[in-house]
N, C-alpha and C positions, 0 to 999 in steps of 0.2 A: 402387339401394340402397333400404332401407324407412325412412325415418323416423317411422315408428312405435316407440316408448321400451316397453319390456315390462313388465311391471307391477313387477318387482323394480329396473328402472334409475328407474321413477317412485317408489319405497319410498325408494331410497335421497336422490333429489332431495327427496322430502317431509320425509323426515329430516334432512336440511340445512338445511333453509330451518327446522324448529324447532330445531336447536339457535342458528342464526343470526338469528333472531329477535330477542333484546335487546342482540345487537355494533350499536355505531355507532359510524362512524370518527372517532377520534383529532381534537377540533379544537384541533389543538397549535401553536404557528408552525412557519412555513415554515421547509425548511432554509437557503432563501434569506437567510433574517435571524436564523438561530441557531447557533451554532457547535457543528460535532458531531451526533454523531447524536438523529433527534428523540422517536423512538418508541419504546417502552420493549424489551424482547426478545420473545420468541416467548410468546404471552398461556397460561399453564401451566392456568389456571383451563379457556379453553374448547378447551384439548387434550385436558384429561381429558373436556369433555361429548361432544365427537367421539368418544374411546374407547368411551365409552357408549352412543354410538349408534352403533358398527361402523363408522364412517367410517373408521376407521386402516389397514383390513385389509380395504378394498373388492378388491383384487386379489389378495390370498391365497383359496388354495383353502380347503374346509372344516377340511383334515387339519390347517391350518395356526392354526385360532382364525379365519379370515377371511370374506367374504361370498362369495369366489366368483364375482364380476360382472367389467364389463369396460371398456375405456378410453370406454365413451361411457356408462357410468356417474360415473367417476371426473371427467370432464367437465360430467356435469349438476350434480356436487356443488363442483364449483370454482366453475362458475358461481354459484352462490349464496355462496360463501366471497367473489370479488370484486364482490358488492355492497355487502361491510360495511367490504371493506377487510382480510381477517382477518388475524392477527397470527399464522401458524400456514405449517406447513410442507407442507400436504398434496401439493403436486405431488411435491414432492423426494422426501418423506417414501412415498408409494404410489409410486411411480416405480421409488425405490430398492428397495425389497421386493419388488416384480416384478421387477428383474432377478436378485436373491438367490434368490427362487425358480425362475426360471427356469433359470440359468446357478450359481448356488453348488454347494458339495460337500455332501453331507445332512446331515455335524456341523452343520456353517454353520446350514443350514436350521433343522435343530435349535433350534441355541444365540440366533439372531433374532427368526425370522421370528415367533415366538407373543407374544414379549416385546414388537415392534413392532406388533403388529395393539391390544396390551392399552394403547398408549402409554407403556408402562415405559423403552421405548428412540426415542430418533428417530434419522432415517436424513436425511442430504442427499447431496445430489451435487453437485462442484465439474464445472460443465460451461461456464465463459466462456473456457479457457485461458489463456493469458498476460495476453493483452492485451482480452480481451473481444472479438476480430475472427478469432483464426485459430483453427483446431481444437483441439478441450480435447485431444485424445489427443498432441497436438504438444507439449503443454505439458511434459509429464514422459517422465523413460524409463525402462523398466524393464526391467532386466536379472537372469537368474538367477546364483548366488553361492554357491558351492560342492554347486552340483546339485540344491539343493532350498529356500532362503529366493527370496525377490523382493527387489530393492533398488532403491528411489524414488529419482529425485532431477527437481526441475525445479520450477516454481512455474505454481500456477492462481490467477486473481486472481477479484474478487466471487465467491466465495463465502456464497451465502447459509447463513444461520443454523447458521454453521459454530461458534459458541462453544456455541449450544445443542445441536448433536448430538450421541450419543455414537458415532457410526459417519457416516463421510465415504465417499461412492462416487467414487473419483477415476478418469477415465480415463488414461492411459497407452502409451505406444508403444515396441515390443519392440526389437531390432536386425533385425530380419527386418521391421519393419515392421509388428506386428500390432497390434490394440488389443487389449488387457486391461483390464481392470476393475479395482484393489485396492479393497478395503474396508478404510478405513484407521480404525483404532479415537483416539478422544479422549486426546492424551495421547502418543501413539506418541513415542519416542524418533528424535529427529531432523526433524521437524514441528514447526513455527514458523507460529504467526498474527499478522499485522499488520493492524491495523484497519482496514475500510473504510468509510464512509457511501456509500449507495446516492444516487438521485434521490429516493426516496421519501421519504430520511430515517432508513432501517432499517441496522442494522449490518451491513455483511458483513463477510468477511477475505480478505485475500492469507494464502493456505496455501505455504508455503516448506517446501520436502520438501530434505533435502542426507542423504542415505546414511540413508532409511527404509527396514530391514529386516521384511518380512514373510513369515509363513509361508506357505505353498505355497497352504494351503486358503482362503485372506487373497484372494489371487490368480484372479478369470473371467478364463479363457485362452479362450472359444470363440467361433467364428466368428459375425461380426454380434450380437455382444452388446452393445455399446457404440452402433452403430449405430441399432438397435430401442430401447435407452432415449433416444438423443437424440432420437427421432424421436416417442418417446413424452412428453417432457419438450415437444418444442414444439407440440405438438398441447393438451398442457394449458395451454401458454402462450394458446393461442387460445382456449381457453376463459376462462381467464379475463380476458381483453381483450374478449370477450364481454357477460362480466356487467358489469365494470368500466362499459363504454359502455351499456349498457341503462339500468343506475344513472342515469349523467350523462344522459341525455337525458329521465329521468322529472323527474329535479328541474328541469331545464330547462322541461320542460312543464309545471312545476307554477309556476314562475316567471314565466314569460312569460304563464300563465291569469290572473295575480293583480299584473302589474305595469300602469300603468296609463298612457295616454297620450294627451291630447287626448279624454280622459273616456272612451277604450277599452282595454282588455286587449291589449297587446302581439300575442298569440300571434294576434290575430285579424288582423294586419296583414301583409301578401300577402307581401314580404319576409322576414319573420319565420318564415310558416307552411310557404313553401318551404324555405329553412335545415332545418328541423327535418326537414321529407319529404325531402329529399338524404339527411340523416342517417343518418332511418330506414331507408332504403334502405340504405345501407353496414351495418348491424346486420344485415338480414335474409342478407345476403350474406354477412357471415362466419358468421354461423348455417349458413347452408347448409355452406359450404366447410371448416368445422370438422367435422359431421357426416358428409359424407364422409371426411373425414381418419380420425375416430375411428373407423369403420366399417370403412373400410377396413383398419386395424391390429390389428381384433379379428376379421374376417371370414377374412383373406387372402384374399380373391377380386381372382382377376388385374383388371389394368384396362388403359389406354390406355397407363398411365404407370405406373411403380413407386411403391410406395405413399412414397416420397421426393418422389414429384412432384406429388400429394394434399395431403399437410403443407408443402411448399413455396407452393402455391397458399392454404389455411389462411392462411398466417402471412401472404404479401405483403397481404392480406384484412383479416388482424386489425391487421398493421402501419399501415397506411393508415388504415381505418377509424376503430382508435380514437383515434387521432391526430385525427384531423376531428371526429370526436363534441366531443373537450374543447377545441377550439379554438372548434368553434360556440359551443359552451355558455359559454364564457369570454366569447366576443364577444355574445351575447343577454343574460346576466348585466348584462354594462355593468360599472361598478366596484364592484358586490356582488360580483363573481366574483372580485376580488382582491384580497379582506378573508379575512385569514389564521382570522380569527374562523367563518370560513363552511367547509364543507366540501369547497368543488371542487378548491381549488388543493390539496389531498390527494389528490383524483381525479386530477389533472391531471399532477401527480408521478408515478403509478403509472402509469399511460397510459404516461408516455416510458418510462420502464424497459423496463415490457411491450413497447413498439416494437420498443426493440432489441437485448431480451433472444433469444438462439441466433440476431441476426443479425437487421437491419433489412430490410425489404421488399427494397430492389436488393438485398439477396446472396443472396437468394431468388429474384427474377428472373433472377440468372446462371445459381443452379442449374437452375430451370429450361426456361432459353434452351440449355442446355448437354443436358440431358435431351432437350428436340425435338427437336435435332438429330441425336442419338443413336438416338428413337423416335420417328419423325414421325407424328404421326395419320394417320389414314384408311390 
């Protein structure tokens, strides 16, 4: 693969890092000591500066209002969204629009896809299933109902920024077994939200579907649609478990320079300077293993492994990694790091989500224990 960025994926990383510029994260208490959810909804003010800077419609074509770039664009720009902590839907929200243009029916495309690149409309996708452990398309089922609506019924739990969107991407499984996709619109009759609080602190919802009726063109019937946005939803996961850890190990570095012990700087004490070079090392590594991920999914170039086993590899990377990132940093901090007044244990929140959000490192290593088997190297 080239990791070399072309100069419109580094346009679009420079334009992220200026709109992201004056976000810093939330020093709110912890959800640990406050009841309810802690952080306000989706921040509306730098959804519009994102609009403005084309960030909404990174994966729409031109025809579409969009930029026309690709998932290791969308990737460099998350990365800079989770070092502020952004309060915004960019995964779900590009995610979503790439599958609508890929797989939607042209009204669809139509009636979305320009409204969402403009931030007029946002898009999420309910992708944890029931329980946040089995398959989102297990969750629901969809059945046709007198030859031409679609009819929901089944529930997906954390759903994120499901009260702010106005279009929910829910997976779905056929009687034959297939997935579908609905685009289920805000409001739908028979759609029910019950609140959730995340790790982080942020609102999601249990979405309760009982006899959601939608029309035909509502409904992606085609093959590996569903598939390609999971795959695409956890590859941005890695990115931003990415930036999230890069974050935590700057302030850590910045802390351990300036803490002082026995009339010397911390970070200069052998113990110390290893922690951090372990660290570093786990960042560079899911650097790497995110890149091919993202690569791979926007190349299609065959490889050893199906590009499921790319993203599998990705995520056990980023699962692990930034896990260890905010555990060091928490443990180098000393009891700075657990003053709610301070910004890690907000880091540190997001970190676990991120872990095990589309599925913790082992259910990653089955799939891909399971994949070897199936395609052995060499």
């Amino acid at each position: 693969m080239d990791f070399t960025f072309t100069e419109e994926q580094q346009a679009a990383a420079e334009a992220a890092c200026g709109v992201f510029a004056g976000v810093a994260p939330d020093q709110v208490p912890s959800p640990a000591v406050t009841r309810g959810a802690v952080a306000e909804g989706l921040d509306r003010a730098l959804w519009a500066r994102l609009a403005g800077a084309d960030l909404l419609g990174l994966l729409l074509d031109t025809e579409h209002g969009g930029a026309g770039l690709d998932a290791v664009a969308l990737c460099l720009v998350l990365r800079e969204a989770a070092r502020v902590l952004a309060r915004v839907p960019l995964l779900e929200h590009n995610a979503a629009t790439w599958a609508v243009q890929a797989h939607a029916a042209p009204e669809v495309k139509a009636d979305l896809l320009a409204r969402a690149g403009r931030g007029e409309l946002v898009l999420t996708v309910a992708a944890h299933g029931r329980t946040g452990h089995d398959p989102a398309e297990l969750a629901v089922t969809a059945r046709h109902e007198d030859g031409a609506d679609w009819v929901l019924d089944g529930v997906q739990t954390a759903v994120p920024w499901a009260y702010d969107a106005e279009v929910t991407v829910v997976p779905a499984h056929t009687d034959a077994g297939r997935a579908v996709l609905a685009l289920l619109p805000r409001g739908q009759a028979g759609a029910e939200l019950a609140e959730q609080v995340s790790t982080t602190g942020e609102r999601l919802a249990e979405l309760r579907l009982r006899s959601v009726r939608l029309p035909a063109r509502h409904v992606i019937d085609a093959d590996g649609a569903w598939e390609r946005l999971r795959l695409l939803l956890a590859t941005g996961t890695c990115a931003l478990a990415l930036g999230l850890g890069e974050r935590v190990l700057r302030m850590t570095a910045d802390y351990t320079g300036k803490r002082e012990q026995f009339g010397h700087p911390i970070a200069t004490f052998q113990a110390v300077a290893v922690q951090a070079a372990d660290r570093y090392m786990d960042l560079r590594a899911m650097e790497a293993t995110l890149w091919q991920a993202a690569w791979r999914f926007d190349s299609g170039v065959p490889g050893a492994l199906p590009l499921s086993g790319d993203v599998a590899v990705a995520k056990i990377w980023a699962a692990e990694g930034v896990r260890r990132v905010v555990q060091t940093a928490q443990h180098l901090h000393g009891g700075f790091g657990a003053d709610v007044d301070y910004p890690l244990h907000r880091y540190h929140a997001w970190a676990k989500h991120l872990e095990l959000s589309l599925g913790p490192a082992a259910a990653h290593e089955e799939t891909l224990a399971e994949m070897l088997a199936t395609h052995p190297l060499g």
